[in-house]
C-alpha positions as CSV (number, residue, x, y, z in Angstrom):
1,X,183.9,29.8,142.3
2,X,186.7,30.2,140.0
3,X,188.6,27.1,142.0
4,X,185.4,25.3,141.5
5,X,185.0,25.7,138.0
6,X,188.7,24.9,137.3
7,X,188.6,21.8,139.4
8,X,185.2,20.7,137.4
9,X,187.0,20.9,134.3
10,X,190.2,18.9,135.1
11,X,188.3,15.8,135.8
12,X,186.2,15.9,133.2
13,X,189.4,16.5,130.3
14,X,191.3,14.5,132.1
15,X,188.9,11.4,132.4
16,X,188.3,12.2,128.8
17,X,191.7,11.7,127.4
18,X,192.2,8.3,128.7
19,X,188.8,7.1,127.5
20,X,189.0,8.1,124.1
21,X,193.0,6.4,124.0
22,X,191.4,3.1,125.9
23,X,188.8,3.6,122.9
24,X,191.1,3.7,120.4
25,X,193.6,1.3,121.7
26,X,190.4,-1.7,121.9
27,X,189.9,-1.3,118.3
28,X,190.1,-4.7,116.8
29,X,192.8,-5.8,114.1
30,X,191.2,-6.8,111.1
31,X,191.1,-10.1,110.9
32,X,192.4,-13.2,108.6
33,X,189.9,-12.7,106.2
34,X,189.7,-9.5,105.6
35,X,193.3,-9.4,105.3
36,X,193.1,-12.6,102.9
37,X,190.2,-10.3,100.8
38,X,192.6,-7.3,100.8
39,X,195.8,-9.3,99.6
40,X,193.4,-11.2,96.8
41,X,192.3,-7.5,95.4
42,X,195.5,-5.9,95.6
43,X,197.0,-9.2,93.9
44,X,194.2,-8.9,91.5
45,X,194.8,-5.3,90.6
46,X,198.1,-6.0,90.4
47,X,197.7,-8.5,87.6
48,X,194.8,-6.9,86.1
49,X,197.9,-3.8,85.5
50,X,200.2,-6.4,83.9
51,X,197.5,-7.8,81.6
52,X,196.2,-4.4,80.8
53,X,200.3,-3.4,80.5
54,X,200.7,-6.8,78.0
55,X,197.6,-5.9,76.0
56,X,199.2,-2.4,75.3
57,X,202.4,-3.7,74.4
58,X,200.9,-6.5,72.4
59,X,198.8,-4.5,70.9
60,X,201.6,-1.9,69.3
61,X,203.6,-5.0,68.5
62,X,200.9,-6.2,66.3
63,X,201.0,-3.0,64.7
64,X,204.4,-3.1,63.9
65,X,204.3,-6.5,62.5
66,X,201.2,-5.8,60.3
67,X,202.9,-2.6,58.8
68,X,206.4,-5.0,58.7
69,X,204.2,-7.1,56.9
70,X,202.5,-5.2,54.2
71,X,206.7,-3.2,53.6
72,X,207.9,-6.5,53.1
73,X,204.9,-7.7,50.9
74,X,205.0,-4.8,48.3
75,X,209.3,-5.0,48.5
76,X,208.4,-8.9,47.2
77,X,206.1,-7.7,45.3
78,X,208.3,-5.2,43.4
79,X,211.3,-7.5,43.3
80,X,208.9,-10.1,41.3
81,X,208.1,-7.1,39.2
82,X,211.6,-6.6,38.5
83,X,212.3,-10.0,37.4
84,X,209.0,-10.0,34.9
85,X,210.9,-6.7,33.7
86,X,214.4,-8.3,33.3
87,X,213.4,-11.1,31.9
88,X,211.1,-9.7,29.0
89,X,213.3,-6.7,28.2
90,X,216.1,-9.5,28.2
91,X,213.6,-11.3,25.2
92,X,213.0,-7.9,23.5
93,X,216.5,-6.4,23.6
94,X,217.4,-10.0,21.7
95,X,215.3,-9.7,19.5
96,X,216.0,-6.5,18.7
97,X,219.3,-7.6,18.3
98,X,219.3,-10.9,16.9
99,X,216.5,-10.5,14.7
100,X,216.4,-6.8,14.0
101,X,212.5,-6.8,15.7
102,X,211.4,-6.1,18.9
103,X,208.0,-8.0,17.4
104,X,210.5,-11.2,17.0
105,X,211.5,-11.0,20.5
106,X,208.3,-11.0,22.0
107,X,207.3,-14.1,19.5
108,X,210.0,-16.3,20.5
109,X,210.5,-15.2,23.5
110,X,206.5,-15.8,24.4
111,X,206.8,-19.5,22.5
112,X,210.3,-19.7,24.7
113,X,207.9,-19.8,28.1
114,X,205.6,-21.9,27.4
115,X,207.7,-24.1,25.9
116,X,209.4,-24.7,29.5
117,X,205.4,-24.8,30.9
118,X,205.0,-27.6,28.6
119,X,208.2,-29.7,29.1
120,X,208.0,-29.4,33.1
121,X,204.7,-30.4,32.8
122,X,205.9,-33.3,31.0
123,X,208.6,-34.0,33.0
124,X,206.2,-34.5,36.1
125,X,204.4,-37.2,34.1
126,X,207.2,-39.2,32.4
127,X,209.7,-37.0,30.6
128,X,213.1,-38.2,31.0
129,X,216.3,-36.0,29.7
130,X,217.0,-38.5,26.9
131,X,213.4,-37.7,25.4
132,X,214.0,-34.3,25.8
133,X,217.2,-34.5,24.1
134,X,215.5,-36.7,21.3
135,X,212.9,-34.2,20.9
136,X,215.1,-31.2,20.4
137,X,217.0,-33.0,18.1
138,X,214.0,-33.3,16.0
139,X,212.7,-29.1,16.8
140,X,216.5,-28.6,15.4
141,X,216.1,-30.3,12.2
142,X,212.8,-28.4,11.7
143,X,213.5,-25.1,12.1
144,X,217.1,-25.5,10.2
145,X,214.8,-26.2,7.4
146,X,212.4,-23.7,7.7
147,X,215.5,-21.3,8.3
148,X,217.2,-22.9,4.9
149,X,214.1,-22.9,3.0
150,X,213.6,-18.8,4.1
151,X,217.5,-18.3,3.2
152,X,217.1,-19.4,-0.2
153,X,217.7,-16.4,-2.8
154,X,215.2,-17.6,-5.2
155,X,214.9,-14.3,-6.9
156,X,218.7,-15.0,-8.0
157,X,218.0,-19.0,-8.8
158,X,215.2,-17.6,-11.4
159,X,217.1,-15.1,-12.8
160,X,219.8,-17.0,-13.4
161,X,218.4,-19.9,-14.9
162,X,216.0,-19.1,-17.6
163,X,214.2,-22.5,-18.1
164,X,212.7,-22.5,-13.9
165,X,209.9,-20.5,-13.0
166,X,209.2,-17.1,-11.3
167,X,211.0,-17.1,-7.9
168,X,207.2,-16.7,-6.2
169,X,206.2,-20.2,-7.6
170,X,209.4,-21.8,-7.3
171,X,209.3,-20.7,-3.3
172,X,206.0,-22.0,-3.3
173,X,206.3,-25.0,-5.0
174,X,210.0,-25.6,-2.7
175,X,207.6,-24.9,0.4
176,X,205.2,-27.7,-0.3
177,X,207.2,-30.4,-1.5
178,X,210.1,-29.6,1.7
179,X,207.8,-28.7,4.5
180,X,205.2,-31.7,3.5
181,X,207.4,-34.4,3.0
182,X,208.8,-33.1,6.5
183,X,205.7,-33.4,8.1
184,X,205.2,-36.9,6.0
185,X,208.1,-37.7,7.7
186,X,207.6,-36.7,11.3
187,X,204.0,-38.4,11.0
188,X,205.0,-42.3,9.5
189,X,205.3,-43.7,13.2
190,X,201.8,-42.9,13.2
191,X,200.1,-44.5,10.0
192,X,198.8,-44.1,6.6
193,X,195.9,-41.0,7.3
194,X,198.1,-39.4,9.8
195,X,201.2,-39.3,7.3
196,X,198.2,-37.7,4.9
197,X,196.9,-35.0,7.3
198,X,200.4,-34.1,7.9
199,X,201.2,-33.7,4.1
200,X,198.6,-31.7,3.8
201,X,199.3,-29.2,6.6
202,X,202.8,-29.3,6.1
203,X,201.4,-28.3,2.1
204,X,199.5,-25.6,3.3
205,X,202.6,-24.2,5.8
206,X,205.0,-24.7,3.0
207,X,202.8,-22.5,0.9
208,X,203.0,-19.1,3.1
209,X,206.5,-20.1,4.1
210,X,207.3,-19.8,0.2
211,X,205.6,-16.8,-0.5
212,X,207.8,-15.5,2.7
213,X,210.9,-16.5,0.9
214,X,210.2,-15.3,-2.5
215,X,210.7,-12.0,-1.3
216,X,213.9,-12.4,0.4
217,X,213.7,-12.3,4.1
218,X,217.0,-12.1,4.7
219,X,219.0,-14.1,7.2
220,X,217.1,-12.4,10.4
221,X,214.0,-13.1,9.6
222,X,214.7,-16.2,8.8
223,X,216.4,-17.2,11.8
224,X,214.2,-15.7,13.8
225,X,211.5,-18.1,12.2
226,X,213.7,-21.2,12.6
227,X,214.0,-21.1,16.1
228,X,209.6,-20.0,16.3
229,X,209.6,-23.5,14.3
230,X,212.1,-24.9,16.9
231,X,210.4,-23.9,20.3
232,X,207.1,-24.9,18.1
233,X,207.9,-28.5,17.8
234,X,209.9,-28.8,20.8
235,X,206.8,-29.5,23.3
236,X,205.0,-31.5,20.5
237,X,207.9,-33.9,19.7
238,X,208.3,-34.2,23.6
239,X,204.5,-34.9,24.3
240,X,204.5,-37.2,21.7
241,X,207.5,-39.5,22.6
242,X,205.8,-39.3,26.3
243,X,202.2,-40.5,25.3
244,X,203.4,-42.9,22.3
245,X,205.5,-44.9,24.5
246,X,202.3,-44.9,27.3
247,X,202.4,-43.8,30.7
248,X,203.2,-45.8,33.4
249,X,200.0,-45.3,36.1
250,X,201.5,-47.7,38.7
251,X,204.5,-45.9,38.6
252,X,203.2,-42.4,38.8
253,X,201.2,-43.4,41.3
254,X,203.9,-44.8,43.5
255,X,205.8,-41.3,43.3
256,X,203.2,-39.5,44.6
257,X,201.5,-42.1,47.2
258,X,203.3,-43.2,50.3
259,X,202.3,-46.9,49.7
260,X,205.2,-48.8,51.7
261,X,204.0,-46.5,55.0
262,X,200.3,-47.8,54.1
263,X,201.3,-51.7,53.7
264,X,203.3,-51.0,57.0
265,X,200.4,-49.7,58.7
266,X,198.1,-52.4,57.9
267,X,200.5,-55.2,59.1
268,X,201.2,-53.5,62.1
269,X,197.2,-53.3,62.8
270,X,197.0,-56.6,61.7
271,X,199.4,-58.0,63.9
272,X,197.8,-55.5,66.7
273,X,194.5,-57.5,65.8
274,X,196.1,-61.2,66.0
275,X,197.6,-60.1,69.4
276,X,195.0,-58.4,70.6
277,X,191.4,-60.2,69.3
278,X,188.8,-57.3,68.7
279,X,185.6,-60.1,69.8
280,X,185.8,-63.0,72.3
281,X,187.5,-65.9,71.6
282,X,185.0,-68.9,70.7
């Protein structure tokens, strides 16, 4: 019984073993398109890391530059703020010095920017150096007689000379005939009622600036004043001399307008046209 037993079992495990290795060995290989399918996922997954990999990368880089960004923006920003700084304690420390006021340094130096504002400005429409020069010739001559008129001791002229007036009224009446025939003057290009209005503000100017005078100023003040009256006039003389002598549109017009490129173009697509007729030919 035992041999029986023994010898049913050996057939049976040993027909088993080569079955199930038969079994195993007929599996198919996958085939071309499954293997296509498996390459096309893995090559997919593969990219899909890189992108996600570049979007991560990218992403921190943009980080970076928008915090590079707003550094460098507020260092421009304070380096602007340090010229603005410079430039009007520059103005107040001269005019401290210069004029003995801080107030004097922020007057001229205020009437000293715009009057570059305004001569730029003119000097994009038709200001050339020579007009510039003429004008500030002319601002010069002003405020050296407003500065003149201020230096005047007329306390000591009236004192010393019995048969004038009170140094008030002889400031005054100095103020009106000097600064009004200096406006007369400045306006005669211009005619007979412009010559008038500018008597009469030049009048009314040479009234306070006498009244200033009368109580002795001194030299900084006075200086300080002439060159207010300088950088004053300056811009006026200049726009003047641009707009008397009239603006040339035309040639304005060509500095800003490409017009030789736009005749050029429309021969060459005339000439296109003439070689190559837009309608039939009758």
């Amino acid at each position: 019984m035992a041999d029986r037993s023994s010898s049913n079992d050996s057939p049976g495990s040993a027909a088993g073993g080569p079955a199930a290795a038969q079994d195993a060995s007929e599996t198919p290989p996958p085939g071309l398109g499954e293997q296509f399918g498996r390459t096309r996922a893995a090559l997919f997954s593969l990219v899909r890391s890189h992108v996600n990999l570049a979007r991560a990368e990218f992403s921190e880089i943009a980080d970076e530059v928008k915090r590079a960004a707003a550094l460098g923006g507020i260092a421009l920003l304070l380096l602007f703020l340090t010229g603005i700084l410079v430039v009007v304690g520059l103005l107040l420390f001269l005019g401290e010095t210069i004029f003995g006021s801080i107030g004097w340094g922020l007057l001229d130096g205020a009437e000293l920017l715009l009057c570059a504002v305004v001569l730029l400005l003119l000097a994009i429409i038709d200001l050339s150096p020579a007009r510039a020069l003429m004008a500030f010739v002319v601002a010069l001559g002003v405020g050296l007689v407003v500065a003149g008129l201020l230096l005047v001791d007329w306390s000591y002229i009236s004192h010393h000379n019995s048969g004038l007036p009170d140094a008030i009224v002889l400031a005054v009446a100095a103020g009106v005939l000097v600064i009004g025939a200096l406006g007369a003057v400045l306006a005669s290009p211009f005619g007979r009622w412009p010559v008038t209005a500018a008597f009469v503000v030049g009048a009314v100017v040479g009234i306070l600036l006498g009244l200033l005078a009368s109580a002795g100023p001194g030299p900084r003040v006075a200086s300080a004043m002439g060159v207010a009256f300088l950088l004053l006039f300056w811009p006026i003389v200049a726009a003047v001399l641009v707009f008397r002598h009239g603006i040339d549109t035309a040639k304005l017009k060509s500095r800003f307008v490409p017009e030789q490129t736009i005749a050029t173009t429309k021969e060459t697509i005339e000439w296109v046209r003439e070689q190559m007729p837009l309608g039939p030919k009758s």
